[in-house]
C-alpha positions in Angstrom: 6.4 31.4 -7.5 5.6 28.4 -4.9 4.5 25.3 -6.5 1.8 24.5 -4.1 -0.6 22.7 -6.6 1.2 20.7 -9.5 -0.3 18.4 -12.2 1.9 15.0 -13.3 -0.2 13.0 -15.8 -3.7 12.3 -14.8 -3.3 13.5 -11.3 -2.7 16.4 -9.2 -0.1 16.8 -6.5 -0.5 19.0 -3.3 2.0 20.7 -1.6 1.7 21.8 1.8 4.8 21.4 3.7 8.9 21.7 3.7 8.6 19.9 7.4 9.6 16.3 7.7 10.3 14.2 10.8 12.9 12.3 8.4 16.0 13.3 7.0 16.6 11.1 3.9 19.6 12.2 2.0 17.7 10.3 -1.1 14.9 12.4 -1.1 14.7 14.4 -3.7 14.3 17.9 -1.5 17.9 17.3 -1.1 18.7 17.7 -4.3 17.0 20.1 -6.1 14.4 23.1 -4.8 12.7 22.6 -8.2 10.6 19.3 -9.3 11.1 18.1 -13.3 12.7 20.9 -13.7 9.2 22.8 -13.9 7.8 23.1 -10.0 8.9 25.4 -7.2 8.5 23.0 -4.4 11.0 24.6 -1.5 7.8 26.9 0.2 8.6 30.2 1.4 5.7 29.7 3.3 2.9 27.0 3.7 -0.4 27.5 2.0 -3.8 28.3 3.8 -6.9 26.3 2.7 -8.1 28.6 1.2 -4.8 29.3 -1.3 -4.8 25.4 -1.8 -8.4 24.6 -3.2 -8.3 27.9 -5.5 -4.7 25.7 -7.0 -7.8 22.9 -7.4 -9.6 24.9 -9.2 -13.9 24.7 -9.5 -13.3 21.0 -11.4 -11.3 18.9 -8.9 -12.9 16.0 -10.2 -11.0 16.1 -14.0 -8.1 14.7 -11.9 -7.5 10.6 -11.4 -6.2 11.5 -8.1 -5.4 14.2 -5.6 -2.7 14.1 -4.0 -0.9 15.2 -0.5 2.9 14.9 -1.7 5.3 17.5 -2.1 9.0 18.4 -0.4 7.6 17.6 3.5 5.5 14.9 5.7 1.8 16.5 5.1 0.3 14.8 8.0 2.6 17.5 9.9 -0.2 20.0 9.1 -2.9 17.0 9.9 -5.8 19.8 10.0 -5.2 21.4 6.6 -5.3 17.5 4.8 -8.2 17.2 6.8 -10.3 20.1 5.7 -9.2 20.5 2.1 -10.4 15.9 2.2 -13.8 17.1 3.2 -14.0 20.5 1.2 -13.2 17.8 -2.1 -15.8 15.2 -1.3 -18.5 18.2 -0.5 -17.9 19.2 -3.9 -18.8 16.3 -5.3 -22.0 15.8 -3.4 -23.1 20.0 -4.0 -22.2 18.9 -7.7 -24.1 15.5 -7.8 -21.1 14.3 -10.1 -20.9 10.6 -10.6 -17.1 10.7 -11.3 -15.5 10.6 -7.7 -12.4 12.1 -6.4 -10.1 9.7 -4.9 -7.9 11.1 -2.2 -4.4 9.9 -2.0 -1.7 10.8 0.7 2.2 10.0 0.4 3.3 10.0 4.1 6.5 8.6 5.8 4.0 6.7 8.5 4.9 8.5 11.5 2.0 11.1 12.1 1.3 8.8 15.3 4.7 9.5 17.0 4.3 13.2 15.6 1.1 14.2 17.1 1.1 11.1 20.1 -1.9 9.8 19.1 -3.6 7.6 16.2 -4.8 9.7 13.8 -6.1 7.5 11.5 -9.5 7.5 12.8 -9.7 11.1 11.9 -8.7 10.4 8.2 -11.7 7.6 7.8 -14.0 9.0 5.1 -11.7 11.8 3.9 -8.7 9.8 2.5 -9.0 6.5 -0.2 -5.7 5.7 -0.7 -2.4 6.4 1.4 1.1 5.2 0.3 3.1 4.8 3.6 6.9 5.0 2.8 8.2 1.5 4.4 11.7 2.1 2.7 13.6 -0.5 4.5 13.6 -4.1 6.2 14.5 -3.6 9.9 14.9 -0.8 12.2 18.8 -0.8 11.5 18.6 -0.1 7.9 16.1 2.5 8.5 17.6 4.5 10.8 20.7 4.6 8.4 18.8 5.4 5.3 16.3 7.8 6.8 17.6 9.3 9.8 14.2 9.9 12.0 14.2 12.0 14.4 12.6 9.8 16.5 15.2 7.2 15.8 14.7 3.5 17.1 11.5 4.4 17.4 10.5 5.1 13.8 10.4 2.0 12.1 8.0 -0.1 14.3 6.1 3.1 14.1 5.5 2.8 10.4 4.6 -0.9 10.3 2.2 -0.1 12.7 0.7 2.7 11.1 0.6 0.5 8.0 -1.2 -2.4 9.6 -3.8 0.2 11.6 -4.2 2.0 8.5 -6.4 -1.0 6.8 -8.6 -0.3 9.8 -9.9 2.9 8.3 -8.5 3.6 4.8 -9.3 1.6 1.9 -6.9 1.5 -0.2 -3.1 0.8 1.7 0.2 0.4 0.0 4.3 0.0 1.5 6.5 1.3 -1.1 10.4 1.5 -1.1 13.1 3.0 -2.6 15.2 1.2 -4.9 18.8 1.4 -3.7 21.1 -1.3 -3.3 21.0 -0.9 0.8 17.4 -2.1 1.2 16.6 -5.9 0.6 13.3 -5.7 -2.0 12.6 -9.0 -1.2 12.3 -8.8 2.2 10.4 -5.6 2.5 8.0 -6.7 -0.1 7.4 -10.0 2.0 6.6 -7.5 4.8 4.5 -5.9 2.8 2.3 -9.6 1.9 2.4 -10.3 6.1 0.7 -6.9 6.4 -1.7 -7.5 3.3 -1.5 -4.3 2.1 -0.2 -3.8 -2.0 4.0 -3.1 -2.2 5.5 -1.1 -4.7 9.4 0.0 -5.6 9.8 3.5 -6.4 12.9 4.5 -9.0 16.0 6.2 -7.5 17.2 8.5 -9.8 21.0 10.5 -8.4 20.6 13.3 -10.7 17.2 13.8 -11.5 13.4 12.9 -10.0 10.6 12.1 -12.3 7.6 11.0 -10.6 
């Protein structure tokens, strides 16, 4: 069965999409359908609203975090992230609880090239924390590491989404890949000239623990 709702540690990981506007051969959809071994992630189809906050569950607020990551870009279904945001923090206001939800989203940074407009206006309120995958130093590495479909285009794209994102979301962070092809020093200077927080992910060839 489709893994569309999967718990790692203290938080719990959404997944709403195979579609991506990248084509990383890193990324760990390449290499396996299955996460840790445990998770379904390849979707036979995408999950409704509905099918996603009955994966929640009545008690969303027993996680640290919840999470938009899975095998595809989630801002490609920008409506769903959007309703299942609110239906979370609703919860938490019906329910009085004092323990908040904190909303996270892991996105490749290009939902403003994808739907040709800024939407990060539209995620003020809903989302506390997005992790916007920088992954490289200059257009030219990204473009041979990622392979956007939008091409030269991408990686301006993404440091602009970055820097616009501080506008509206409180919590922003550029994270990378380690592999020997991207400068970590560089990117993580980027990162400070942006003031947002910068974090290395681990690149693991035959197996992907979060």
């Amino acid at each position: 069965m489709d893994a569309i709702a999967y718990p790692v540690g203290e938080n719990l990981y959404l997944n709403i999409t195979n579609r991506c506007s990248n084509q990383c051969p890193f990324c760990v959809r390449y290499k396996s359908r299955g996460f840790n071994q445990k998770y379904l992630l390849w979707l036979e189809q995408e999950p409704t609203v509905e099918e996603l906050m009955a994966a929640i569950g009545e008690k969303p607020s027993k996680y640290k975090e919840i999470v938009f990551c899975g095998y595809g870009e989630p801002t490609i279904r920008l409506d769903v992230v959007k309703a299942i945001a609110a239906e979370l923090k609703s919860k938490i206001q019906i329910s009085k609880s004092k323990q908040c939800i904190n909303i996270r989203i892991d996105t490749n940074g290009l939902a403003n090239l994808f739907w040709g407009r800024n939407i990060l206006p539209e995620l003020k309120g809903l989302i506390d924390f997005v992790s916007v995958s920088l992954n490289a130093e200059s257009s030219e590495v990204y473009d041979k590491i990622c392979h956007s479909f939008y091409g030269q285009k991408a990686y301006p794209a993404v440091v602009e989404f970055i820097k616009e994102a501080k506008k509206y979301i409180p919590d922003v962070e550029a994270s990378i890949v380690d592999m020997p092809t991207v400068d970590k020093e560089k990117c993580a200077s980027i990162a400070a000239d942006l003031g947002v927080k910068f974090r290395v992910r681990p690149y693991y060839e035959e197996r992907y623990v979060r």
